[in-house]
C-alpha positions in Angstrom: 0.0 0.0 0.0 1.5 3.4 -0.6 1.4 6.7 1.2 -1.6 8.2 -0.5 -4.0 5.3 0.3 -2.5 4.8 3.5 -3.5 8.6 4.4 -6.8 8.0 3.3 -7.6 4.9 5.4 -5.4 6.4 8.6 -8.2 9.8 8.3 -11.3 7.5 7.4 -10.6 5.3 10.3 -11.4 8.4 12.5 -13.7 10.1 10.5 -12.4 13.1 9.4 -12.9 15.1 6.7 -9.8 15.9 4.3 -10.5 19.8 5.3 -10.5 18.5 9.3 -7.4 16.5 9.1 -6.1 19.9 7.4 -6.8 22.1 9.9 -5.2 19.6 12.7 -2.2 19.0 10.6 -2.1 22.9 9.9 -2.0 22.2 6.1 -3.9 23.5 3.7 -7.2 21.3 2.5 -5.6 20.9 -0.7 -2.2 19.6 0.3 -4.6 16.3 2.5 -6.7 16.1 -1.4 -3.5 16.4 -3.5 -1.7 13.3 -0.8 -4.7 11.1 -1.0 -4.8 11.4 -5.4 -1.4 11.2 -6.1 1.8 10.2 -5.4 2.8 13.0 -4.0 4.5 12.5 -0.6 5.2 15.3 2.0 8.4 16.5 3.3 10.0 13.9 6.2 9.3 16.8 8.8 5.3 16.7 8.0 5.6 13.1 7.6 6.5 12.5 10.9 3.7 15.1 12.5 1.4 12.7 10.7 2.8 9.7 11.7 3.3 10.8 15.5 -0.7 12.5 14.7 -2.1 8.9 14.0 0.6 6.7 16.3 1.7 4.7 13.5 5.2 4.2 12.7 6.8 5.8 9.5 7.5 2.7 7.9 4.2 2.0 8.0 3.1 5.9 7.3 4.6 5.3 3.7 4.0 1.7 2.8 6.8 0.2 3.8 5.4 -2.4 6.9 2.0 -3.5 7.7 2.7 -3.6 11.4 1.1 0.4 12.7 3.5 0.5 15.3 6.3 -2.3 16.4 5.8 -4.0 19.2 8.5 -2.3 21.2 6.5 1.2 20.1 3.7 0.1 22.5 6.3 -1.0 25.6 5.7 1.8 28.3 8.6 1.0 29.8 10.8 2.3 26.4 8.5 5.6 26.3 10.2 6.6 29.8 13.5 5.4 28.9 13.4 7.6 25.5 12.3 10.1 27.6 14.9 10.7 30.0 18.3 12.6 29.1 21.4 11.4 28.2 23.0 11.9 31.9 20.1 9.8 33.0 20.1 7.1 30.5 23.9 6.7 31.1 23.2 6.3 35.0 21.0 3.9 33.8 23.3 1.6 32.0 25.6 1.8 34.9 23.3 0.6 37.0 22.2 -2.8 34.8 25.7 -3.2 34.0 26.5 -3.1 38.2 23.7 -5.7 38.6 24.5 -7.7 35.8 28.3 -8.1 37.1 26.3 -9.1 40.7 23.7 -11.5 39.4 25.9 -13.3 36.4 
């Protein structure tokens, strides 16, 4: 499946309108019609404000995967971890690798 039908099914699956998916996307009408009839594919930077918009993964986003968002995507647990900063997430690892060394 390629972007433009994918698009399509992503906004009929919550019923919006082209011009509503527009306005939440802060595009112009036009630019949802023109993604849906051709083959036309936005710039990464709006790709990835629709991908994060419908919580699918880009892969999928363009017609690359079937699978809306990897397994990991959904983990809670990975969600925190990307979320912390790099000072933390090095703290982190420091701290598996000290119980790791403990535990075998």
């Amino acid at each position: 499946m390629n972007f433009s039908l994918r698009i399509k099914e992503l906004r009929e699956e919550r019923g919006l309108s082209q011009a509503k998916l527009a306005r939440e996307l802060n595009v112009g009408t036009g630019s949802v019609g023109m993604w849906e009839s051709t083959q036309e594919i936005p710039p990464v930077r709006k790709l990835l404000v629709i991908a994060d918009y419908f919580g699918v993964s880009l892969d999928y986003l363009v017609g690359k995967s079937d699978v809306k968002v990897p397994a990991a995507e959904k983990d809670p647990f990975l969600a925190e971890y990307r979320a912390l900063s790099p000072a933390r997430k090095a703290l982190l690892h420091g701290l598996i690798a000290s119980w790791k060394e403990e535990n075998g």
